[in-house]
PDB file of N, CA, C, O and CB in Angstrom:
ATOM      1  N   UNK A   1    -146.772  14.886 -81.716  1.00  0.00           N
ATOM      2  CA  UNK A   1    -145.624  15.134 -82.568  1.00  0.00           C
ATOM      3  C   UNK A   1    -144.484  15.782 -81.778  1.00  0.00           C
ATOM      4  O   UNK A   1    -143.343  15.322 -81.806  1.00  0.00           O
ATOM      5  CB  UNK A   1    -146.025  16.020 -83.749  1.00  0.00           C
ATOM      6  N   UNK A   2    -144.820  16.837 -81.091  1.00  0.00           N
ATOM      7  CA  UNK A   2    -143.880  17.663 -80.416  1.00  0.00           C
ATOM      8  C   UNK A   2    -143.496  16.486 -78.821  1.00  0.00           C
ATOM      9  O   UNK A   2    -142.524  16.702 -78.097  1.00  0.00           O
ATOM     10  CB  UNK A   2    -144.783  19.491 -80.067  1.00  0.00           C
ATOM     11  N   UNK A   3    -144.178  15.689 -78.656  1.00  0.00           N
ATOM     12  CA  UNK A   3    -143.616  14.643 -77.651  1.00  0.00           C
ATOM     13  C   UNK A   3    -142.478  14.343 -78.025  1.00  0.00           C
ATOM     14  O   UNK A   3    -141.431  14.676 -77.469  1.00  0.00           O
ATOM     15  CB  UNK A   3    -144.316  13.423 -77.472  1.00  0.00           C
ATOM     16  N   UNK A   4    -142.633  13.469 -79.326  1.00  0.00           N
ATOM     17  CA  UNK A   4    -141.712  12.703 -79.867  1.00  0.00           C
ATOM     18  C   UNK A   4    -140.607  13.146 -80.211  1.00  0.00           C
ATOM     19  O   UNK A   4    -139.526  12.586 -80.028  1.00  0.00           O
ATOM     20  CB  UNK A   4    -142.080  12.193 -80.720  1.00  0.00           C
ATOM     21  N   UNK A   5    -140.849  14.491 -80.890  1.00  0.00           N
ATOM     22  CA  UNK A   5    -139.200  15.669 -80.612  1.00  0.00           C
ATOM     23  C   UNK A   5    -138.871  15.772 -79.528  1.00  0.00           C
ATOM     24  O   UNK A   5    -137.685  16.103 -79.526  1.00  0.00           O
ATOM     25  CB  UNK A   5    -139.170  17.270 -80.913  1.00  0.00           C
ATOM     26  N   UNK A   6    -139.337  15.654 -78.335  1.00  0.00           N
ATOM     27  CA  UNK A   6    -139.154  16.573 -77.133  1.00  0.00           C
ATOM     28  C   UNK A   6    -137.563  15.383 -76.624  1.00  0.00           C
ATOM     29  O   UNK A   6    -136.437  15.645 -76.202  1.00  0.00           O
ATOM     30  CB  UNK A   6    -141.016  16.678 -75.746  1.00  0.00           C
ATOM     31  N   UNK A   7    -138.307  14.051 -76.969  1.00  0.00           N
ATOM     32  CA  UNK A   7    -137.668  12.097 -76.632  1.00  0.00           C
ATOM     33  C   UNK A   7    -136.416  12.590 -77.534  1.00  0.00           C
ATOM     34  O   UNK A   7    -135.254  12.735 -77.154  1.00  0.00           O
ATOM     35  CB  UNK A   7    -138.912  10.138 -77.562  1.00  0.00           C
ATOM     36  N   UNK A   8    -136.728  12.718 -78.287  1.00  0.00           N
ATOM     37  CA  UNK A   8    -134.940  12.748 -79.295  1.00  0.00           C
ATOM     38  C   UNK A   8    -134.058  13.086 -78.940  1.00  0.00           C
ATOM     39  O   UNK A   8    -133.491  12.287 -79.685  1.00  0.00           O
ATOM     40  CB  UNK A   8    -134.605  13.470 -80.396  1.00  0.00           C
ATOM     41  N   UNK A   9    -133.011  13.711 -78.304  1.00  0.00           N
ATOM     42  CA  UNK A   9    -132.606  13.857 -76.961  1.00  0.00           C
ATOM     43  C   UNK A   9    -131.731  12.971 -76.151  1.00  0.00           C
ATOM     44  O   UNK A   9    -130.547  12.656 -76.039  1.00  0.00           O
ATOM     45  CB  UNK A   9    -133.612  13.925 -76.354  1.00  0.00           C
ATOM     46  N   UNK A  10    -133.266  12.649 -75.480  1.00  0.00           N
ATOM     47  CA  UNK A  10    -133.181  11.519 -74.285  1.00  0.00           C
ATOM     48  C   UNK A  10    -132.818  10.407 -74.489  1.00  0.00           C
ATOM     49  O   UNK A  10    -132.363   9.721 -73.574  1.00  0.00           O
ATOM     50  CB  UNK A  10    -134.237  11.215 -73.680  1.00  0.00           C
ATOM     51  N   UNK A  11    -132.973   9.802 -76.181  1.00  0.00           N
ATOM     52  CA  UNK A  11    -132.659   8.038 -76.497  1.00  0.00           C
ATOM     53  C   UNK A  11    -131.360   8.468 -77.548  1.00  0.00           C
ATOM     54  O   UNK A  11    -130.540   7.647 -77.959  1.00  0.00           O
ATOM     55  CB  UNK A  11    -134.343   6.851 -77.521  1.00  0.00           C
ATOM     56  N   UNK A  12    -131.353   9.955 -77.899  1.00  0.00           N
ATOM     57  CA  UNK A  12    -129.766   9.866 -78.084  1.00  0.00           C
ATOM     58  C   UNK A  12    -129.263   9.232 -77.073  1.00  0.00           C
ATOM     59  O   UNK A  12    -129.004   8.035 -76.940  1.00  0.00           O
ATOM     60  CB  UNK A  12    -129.016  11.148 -78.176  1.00  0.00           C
ATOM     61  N   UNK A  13    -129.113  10.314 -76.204  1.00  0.00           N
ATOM     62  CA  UNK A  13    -128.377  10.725 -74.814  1.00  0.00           C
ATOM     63  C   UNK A  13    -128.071   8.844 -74.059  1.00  0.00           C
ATOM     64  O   UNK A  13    -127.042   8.333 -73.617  1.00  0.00           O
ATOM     65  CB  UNK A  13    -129.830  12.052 -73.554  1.00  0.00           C
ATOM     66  N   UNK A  14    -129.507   8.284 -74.216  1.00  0.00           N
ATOM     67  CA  UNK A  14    -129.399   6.727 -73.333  1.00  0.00           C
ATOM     68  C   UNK A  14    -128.345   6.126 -74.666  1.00  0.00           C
ATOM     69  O   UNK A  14    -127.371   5.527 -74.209  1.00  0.00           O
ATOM     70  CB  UNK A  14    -131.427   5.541 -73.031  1.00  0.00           C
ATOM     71  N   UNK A  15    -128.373   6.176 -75.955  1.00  0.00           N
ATOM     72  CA  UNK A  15    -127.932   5.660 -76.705  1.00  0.00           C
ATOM     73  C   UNK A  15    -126.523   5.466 -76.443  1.00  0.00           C
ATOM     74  O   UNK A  15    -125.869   4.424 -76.402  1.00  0.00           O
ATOM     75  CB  UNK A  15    -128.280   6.154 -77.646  1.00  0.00           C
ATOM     76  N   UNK A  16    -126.166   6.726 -76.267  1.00  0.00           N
ATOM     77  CA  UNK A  16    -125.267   7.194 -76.435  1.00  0.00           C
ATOM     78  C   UNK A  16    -124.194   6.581 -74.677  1.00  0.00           C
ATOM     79  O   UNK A  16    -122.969   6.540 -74.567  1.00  0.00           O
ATOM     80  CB  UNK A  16    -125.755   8.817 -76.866  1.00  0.00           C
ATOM     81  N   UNK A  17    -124.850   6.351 -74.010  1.00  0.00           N
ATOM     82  CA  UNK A  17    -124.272   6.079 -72.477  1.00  0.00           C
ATOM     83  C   UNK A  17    -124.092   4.389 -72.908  1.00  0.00           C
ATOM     84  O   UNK A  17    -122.999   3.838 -72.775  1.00  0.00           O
ATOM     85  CB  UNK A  17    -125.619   6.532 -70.832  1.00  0.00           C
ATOM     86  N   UNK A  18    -125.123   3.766 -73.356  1.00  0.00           N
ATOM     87  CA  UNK A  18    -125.267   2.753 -73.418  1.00  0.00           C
ATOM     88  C   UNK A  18    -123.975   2.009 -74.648  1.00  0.00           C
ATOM     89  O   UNK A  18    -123.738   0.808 -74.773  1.00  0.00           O
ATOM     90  CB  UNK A  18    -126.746   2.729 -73.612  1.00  0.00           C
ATOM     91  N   UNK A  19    -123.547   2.756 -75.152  1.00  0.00           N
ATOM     92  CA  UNK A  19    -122.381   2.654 -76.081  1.00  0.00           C
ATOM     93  C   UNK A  19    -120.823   2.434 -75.667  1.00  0.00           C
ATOM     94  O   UNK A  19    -119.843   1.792 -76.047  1.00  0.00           O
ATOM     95  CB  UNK A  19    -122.417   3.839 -76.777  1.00  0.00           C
ATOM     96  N   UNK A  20    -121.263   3.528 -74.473  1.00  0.00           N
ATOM     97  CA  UNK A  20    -119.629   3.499 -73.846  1.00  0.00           C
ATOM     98  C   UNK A  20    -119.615   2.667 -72.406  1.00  0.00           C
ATOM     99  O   UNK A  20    -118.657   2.506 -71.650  1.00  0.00           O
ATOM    100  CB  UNK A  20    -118.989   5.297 -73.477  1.00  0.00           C
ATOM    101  N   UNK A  21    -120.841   2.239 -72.281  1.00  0.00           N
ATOM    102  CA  UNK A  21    -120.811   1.009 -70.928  1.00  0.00           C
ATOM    103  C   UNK A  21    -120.964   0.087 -71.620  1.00  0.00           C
ATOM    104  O   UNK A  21    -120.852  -0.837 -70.814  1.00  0.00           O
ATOM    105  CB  UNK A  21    -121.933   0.918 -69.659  1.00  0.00           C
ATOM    106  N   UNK A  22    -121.279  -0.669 -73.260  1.00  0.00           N
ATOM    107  CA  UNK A  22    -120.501  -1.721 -73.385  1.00  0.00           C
ATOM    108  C   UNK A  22    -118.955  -1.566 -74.007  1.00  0.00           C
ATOM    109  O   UNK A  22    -118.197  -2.532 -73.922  1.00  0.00           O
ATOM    110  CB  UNK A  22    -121.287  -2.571 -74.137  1.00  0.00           C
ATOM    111  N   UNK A  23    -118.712  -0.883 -74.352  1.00  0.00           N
ATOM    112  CA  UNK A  23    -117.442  -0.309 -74.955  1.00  0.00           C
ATOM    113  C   UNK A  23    -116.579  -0.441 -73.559  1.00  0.00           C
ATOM    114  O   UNK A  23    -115.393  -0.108 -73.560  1.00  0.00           O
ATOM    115  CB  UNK A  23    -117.607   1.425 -75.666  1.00  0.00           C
ATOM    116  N   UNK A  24    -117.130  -0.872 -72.529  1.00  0.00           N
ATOM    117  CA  UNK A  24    -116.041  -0.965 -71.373  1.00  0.00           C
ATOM    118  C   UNK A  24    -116.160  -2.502 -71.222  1.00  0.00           C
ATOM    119  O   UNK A  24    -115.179  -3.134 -70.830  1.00  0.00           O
ATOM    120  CB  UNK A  24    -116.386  -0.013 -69.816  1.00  0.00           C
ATOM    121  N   UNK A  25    -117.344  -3.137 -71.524  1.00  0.00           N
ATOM    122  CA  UNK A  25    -117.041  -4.268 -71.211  1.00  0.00           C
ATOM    123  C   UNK A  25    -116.493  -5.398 -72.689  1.00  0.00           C
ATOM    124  O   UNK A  25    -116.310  -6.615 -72.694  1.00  0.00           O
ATOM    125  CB  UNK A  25    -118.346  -4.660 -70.396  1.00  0.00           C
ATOM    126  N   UNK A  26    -116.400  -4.708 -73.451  1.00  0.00           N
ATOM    127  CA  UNK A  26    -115.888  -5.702 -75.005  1.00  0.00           C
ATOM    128  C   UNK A  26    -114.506  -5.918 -74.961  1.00  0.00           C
ATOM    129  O   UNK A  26    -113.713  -5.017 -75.233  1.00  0.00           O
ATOM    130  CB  UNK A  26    -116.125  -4.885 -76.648  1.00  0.00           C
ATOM    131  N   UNK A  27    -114.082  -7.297 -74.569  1.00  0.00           N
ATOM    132  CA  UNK A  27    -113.037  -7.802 -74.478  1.00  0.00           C
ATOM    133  C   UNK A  27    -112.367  -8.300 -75.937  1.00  0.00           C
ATOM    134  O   UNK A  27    -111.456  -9.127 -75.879  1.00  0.00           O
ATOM    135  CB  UNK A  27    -113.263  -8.744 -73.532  1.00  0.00           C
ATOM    136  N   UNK A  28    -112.643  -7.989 -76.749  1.00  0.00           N
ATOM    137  CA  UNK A  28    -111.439  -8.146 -78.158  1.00  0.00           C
ATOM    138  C   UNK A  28    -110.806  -8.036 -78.282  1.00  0.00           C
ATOM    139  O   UNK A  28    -109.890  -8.751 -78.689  1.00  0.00           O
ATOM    140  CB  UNK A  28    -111.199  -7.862 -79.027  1.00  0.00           C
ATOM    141  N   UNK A  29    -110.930  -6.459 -77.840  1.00  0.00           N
ATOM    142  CA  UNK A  29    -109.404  -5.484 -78.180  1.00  0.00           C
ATOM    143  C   UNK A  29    -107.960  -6.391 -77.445  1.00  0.00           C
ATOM    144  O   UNK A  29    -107.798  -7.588 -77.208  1.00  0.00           O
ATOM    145  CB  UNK A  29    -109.555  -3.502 -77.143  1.00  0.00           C
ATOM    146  N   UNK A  30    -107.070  -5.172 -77.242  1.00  0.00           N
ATOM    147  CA  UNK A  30    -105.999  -5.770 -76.619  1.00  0.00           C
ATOM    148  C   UNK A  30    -105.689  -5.649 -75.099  1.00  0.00           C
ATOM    149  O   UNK A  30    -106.204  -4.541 -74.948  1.00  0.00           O
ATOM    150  CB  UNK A  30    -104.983  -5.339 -77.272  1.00  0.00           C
ATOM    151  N   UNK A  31    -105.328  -5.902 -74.132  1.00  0.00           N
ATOM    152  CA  UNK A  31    -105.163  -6.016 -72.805  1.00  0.00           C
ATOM    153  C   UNK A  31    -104.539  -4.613 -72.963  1.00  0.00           C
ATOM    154  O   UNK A  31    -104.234  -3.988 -73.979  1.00  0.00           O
ATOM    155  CB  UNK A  31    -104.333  -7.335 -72.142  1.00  0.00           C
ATOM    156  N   UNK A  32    -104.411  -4.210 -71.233  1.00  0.00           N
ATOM    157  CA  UNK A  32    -103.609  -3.185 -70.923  1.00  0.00           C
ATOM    158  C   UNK A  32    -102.030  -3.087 -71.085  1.00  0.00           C
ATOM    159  O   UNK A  32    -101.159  -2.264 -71.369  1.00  0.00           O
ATOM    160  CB  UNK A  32    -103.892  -3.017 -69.763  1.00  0.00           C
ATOM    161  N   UNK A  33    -102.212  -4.631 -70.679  1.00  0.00           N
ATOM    162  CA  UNK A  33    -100.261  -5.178 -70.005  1.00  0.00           C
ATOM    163  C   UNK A  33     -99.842  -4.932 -71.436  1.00  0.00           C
ATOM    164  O   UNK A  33     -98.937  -4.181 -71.802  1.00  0.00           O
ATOM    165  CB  UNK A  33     -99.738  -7.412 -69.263  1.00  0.00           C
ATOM    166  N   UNK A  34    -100.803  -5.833 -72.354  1.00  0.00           N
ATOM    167  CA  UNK A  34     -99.930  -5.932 -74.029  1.00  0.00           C
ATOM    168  C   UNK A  34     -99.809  -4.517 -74.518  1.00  0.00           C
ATOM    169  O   UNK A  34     -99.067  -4.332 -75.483  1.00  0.00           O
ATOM    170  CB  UNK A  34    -100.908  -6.885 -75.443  1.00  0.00           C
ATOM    171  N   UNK A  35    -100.322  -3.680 -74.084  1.00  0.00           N
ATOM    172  CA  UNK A  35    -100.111  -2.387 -74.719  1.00  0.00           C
ATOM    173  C   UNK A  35     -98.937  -1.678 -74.092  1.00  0.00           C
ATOM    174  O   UNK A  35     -98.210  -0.797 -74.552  1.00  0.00           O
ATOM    175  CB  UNK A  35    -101.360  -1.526 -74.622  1.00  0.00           C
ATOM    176  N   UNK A  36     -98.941  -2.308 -72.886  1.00  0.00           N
ATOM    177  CA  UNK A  36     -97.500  -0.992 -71.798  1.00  0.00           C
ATOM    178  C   UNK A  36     -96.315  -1.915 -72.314  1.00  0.00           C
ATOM    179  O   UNK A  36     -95.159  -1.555 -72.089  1.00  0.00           O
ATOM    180  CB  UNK A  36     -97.513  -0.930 -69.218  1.00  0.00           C
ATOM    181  N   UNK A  37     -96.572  -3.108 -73.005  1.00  0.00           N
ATOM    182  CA  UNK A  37     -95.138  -4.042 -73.176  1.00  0.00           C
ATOM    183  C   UNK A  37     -94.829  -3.435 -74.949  1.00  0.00           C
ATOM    184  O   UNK A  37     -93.800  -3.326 -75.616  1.00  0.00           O
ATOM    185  CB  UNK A  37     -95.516  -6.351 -72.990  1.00  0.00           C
ATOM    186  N   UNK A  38     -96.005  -3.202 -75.172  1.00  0.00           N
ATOM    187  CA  UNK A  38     -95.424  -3.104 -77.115  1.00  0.00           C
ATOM    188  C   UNK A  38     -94.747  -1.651 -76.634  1.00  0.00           C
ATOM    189  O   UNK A  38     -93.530  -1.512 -76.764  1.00  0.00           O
ATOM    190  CB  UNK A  38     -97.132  -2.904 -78.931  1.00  0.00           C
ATOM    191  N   UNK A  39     -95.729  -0.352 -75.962  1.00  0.00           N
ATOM    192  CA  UNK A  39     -95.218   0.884 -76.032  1.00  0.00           C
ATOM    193  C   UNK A  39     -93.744   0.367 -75.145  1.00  0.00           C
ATOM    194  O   UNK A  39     -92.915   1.258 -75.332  1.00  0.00           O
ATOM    195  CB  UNK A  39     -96.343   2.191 -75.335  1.00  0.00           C
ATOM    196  N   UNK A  40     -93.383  -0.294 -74.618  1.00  0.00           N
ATOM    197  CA  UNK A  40     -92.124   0.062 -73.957  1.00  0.00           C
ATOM    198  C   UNK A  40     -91.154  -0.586 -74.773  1.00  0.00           C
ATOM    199  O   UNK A  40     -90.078  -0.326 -74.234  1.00  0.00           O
ATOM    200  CB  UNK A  40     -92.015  -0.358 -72.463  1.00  0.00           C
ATOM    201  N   UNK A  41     -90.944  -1.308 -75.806  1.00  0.00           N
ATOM    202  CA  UNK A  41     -90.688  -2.236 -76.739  1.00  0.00           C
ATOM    203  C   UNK A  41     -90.482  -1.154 -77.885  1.00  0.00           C
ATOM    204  O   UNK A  41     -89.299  -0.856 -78.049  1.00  0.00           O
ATOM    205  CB  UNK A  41     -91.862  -3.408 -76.922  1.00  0.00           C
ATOM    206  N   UNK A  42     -91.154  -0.674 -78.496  1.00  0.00           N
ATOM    207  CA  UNK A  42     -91.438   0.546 -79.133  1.00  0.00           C
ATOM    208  C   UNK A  42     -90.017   1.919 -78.844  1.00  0.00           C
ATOM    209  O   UNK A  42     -89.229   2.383 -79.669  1.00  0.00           O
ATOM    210  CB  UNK A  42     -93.083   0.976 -78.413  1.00  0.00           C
ATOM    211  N   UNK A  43     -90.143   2.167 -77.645  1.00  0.00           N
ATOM    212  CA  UNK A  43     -89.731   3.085 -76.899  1.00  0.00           C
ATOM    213  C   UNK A  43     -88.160   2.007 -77.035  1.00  0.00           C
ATOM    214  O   UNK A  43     -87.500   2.477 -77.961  1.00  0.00           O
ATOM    215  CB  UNK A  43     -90.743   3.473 -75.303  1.00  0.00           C
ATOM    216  N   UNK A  44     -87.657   1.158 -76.605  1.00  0.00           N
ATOM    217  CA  UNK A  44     -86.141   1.131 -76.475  1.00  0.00           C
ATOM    218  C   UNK A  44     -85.560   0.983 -78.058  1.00  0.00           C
ATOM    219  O   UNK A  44     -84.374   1.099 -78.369  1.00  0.00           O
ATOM    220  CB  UNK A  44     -85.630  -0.246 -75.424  1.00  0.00           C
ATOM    221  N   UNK A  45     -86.339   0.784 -78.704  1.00  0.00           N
ATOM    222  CA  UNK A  45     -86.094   0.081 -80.017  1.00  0.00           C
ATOM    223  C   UNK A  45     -85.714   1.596 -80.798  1.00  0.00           C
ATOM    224  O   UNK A  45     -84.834   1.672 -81.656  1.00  0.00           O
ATOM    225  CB  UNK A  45     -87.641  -0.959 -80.712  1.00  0.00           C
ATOM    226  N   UNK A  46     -86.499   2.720 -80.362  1.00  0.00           N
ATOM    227  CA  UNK A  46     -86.584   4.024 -80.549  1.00  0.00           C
ATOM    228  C   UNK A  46     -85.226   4.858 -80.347  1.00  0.00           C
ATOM    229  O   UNK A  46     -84.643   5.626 -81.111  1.00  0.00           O
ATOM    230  CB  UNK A  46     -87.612   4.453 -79.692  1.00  0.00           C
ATOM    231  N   UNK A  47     -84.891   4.372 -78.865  1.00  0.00           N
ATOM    232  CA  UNK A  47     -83.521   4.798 -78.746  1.00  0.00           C
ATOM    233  C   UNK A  47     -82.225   4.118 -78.763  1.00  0.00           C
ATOM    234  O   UNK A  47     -81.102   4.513 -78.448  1.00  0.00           O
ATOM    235  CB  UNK A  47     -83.486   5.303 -77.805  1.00  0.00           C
ATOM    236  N   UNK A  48     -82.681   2.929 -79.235  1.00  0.00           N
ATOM    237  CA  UNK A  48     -81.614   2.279 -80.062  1.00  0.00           C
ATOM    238  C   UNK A  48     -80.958   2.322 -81.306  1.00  0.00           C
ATOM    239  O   UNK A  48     -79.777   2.094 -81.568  1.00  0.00           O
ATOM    240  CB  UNK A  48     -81.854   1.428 -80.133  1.00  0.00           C
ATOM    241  N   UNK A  49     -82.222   2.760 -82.292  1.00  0.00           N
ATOM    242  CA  UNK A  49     -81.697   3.310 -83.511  1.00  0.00           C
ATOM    243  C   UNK A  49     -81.171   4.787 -83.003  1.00  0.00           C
ATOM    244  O   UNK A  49     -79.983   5.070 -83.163  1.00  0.00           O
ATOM    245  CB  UNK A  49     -82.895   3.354 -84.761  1.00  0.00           C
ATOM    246  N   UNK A  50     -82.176   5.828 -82.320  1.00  0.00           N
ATOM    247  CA  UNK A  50     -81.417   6.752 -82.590  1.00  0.00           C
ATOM    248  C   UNK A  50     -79.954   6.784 -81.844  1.00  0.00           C
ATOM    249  O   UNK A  50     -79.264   7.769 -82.106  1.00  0.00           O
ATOM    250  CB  UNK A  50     -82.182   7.819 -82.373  1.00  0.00           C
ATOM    251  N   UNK A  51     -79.567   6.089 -81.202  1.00  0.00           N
ATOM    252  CA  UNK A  51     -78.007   5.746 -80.188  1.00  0.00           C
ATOM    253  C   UNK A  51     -77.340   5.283 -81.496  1.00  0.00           C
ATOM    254  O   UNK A  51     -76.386   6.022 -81.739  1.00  0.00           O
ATOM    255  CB  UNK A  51     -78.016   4.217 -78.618  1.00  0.00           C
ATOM    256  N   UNK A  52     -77.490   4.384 -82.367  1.00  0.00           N
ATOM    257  CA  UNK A  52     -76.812   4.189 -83.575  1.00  0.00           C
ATOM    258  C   UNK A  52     -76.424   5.206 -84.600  1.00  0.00           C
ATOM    259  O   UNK A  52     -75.369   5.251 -85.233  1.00  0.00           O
ATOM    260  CB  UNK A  52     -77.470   3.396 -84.153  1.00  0.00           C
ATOM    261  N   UNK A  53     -77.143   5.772 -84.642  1.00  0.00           N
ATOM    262  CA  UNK A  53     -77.547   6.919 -85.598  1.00  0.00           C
ATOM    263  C   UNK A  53     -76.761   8.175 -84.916  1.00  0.00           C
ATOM    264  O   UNK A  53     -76.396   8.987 -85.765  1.00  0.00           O
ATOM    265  CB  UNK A  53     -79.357   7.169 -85.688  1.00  0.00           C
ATOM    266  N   UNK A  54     -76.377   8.559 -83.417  1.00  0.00           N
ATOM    267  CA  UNK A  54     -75.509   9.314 -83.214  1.00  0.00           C
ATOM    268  C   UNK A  54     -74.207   9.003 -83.032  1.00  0.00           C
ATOM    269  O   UNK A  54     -73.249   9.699 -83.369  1.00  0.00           O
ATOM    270  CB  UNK A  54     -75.836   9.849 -82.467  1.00  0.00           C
ATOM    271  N   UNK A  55     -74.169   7.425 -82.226  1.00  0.00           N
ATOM    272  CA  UNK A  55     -72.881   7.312 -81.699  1.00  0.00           C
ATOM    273  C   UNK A  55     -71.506   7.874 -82.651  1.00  0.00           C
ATOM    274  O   UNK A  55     -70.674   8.725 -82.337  1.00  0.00           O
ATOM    275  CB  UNK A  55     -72.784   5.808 -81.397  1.00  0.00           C
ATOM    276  N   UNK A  56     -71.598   7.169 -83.749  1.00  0.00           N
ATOM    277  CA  UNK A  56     -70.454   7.815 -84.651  1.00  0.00           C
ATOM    278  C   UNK A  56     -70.367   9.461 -84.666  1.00  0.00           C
ATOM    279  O   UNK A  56     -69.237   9.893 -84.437  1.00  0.00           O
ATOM    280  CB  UNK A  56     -70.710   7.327 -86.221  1.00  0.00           C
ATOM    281  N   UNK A  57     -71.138  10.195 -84.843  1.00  0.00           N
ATOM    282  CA  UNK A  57     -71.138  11.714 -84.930  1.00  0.00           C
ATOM    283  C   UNK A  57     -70.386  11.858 -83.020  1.00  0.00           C
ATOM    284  O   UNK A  57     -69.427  12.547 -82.672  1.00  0.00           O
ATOM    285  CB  UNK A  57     -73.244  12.537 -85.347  1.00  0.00           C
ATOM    286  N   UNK A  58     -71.041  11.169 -82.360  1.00  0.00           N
ATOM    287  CA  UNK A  58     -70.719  11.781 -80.675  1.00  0.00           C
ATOM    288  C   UNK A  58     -69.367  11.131 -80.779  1.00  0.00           C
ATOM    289  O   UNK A  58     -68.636  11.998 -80.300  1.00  0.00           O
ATOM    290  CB  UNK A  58     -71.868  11.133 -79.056  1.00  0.00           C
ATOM    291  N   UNK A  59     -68.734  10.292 -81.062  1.00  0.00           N
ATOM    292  CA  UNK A  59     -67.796   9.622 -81.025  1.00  0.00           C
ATOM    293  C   UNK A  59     -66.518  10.646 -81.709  1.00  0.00           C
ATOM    294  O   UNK A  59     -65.537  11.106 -81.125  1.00  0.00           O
ATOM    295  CB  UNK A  59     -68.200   8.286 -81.694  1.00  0.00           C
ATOM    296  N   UNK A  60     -66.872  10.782 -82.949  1.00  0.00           N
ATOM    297  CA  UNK A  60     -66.066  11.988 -83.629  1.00  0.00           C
ATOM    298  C   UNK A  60     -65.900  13.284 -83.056  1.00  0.00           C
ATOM    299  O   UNK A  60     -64.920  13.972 -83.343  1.00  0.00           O
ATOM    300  CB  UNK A  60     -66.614  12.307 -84.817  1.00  0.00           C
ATOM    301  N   UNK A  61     -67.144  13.820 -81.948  1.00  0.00           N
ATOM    302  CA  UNK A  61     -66.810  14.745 -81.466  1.00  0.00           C
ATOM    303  C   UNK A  61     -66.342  14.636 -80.480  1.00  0.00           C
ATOM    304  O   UNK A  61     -65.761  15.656 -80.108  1.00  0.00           O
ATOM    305  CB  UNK A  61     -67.435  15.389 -81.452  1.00  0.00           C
ATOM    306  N   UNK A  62     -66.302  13.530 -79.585  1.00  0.00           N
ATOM    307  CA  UNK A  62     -65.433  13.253 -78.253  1.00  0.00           C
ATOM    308  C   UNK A  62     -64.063  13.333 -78.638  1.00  0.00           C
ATOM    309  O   UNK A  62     -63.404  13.949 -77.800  1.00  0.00           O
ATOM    310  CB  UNK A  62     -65.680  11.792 -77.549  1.00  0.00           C
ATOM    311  N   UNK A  63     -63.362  12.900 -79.678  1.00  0.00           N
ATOM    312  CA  UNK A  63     -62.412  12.816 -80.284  1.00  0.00           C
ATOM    313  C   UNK A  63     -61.594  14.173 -80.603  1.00  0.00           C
ATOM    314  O   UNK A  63     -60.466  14.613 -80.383  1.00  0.00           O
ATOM    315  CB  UNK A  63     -62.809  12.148 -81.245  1.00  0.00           C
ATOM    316  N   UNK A  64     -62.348  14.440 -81.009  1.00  0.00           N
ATOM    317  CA  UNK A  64     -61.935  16.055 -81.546  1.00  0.00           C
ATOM    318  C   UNK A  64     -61.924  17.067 -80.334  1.00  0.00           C
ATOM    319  O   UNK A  64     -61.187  18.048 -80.234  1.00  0.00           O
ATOM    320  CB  UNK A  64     -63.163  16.720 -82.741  1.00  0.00           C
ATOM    321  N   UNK A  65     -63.061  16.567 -79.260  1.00  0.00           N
ATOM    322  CA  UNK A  65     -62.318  17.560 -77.802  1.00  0.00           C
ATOM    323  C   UNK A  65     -61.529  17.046 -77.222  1.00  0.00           C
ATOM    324  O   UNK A  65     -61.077  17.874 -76.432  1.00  0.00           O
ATOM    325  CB  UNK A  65     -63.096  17.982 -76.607  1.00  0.00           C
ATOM    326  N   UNK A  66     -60.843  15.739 -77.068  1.00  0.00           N
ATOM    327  CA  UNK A  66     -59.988  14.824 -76.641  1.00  0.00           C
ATOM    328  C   UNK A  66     -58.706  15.648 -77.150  1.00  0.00           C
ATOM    329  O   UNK A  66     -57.919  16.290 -76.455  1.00  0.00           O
ATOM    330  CB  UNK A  66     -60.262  13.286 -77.216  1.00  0.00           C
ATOM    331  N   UNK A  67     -58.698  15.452 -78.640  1.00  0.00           N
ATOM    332  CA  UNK A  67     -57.319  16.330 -79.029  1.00  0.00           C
ATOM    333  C   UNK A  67     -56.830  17.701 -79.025  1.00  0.00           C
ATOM    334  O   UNK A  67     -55.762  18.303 -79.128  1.00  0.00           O
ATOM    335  CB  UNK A  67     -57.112  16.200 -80.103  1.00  0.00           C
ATOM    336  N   UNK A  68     -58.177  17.955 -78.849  1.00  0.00           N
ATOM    337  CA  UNK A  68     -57.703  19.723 -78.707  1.00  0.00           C
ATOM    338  C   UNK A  68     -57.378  19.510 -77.093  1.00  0.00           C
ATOM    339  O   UNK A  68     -56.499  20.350 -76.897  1.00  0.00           O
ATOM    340  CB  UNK A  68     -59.290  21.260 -79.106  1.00  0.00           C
ATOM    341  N   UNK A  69     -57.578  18.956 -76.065  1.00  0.00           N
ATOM    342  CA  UNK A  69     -57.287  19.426 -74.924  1.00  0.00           C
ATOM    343  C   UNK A  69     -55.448  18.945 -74.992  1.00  0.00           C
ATOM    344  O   UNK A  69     -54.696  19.375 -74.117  1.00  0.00           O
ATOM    345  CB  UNK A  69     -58.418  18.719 -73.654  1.00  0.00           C
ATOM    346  N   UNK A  70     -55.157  18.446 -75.612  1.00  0.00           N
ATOM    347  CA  UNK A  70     -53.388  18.374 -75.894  1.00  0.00           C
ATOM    348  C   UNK A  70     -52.877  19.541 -76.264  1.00  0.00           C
ATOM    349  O   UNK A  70     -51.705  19.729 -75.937  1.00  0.00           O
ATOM    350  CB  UNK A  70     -52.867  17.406 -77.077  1.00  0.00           C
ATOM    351  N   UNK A  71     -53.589  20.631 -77.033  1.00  0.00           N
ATOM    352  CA  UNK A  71     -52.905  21.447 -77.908  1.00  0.00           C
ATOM    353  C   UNK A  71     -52.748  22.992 -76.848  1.00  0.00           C
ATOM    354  O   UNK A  71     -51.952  23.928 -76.932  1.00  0.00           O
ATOM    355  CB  UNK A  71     -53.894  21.577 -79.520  1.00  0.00           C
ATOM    356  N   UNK A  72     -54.023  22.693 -75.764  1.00  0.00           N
ATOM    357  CA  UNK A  72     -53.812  23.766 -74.465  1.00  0.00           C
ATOM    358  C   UNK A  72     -52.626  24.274 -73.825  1.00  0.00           C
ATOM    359  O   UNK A  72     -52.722  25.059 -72.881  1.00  0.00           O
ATOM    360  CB  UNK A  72     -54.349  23.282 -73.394  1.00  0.00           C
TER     361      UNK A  72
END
């Protein structure tokens, strides 16, 4: 009895190795490349809205230091 506790453990432990060495070889998922192309895709699209989303505010304030440097 106390063997068989002693194993519980050990065929976790193999279980458990044996999970993440096929978990390296299961090709389903998605490639590396497709992932660095969505995150970089992701990423300009990111600062494209937010460049939209300021330009008018930065624009108004370029403006407004533009005219005050006349009034110096």
């Amino acid at each position: 009895m106390f063997k068989k506790i002693a194993a519980i453990p050990l065929a976790a432990s193999l279980k458990l190795v044996g999970f993440f060495r096929d978990l390296g070889k299961d090709e389903r998922g998605l490639s590396g490349v497709v992932v660095a192309i969505l995150l970089i895709l992701i990423a300009v699209l990111a600062i494209v809205l937010i460049w939209g989303f300021l330009s008018g505010w930065l624009q108004e304030l370029w403006e407004r230091i533009i005219g005050e440097t006349g009034s110096l």
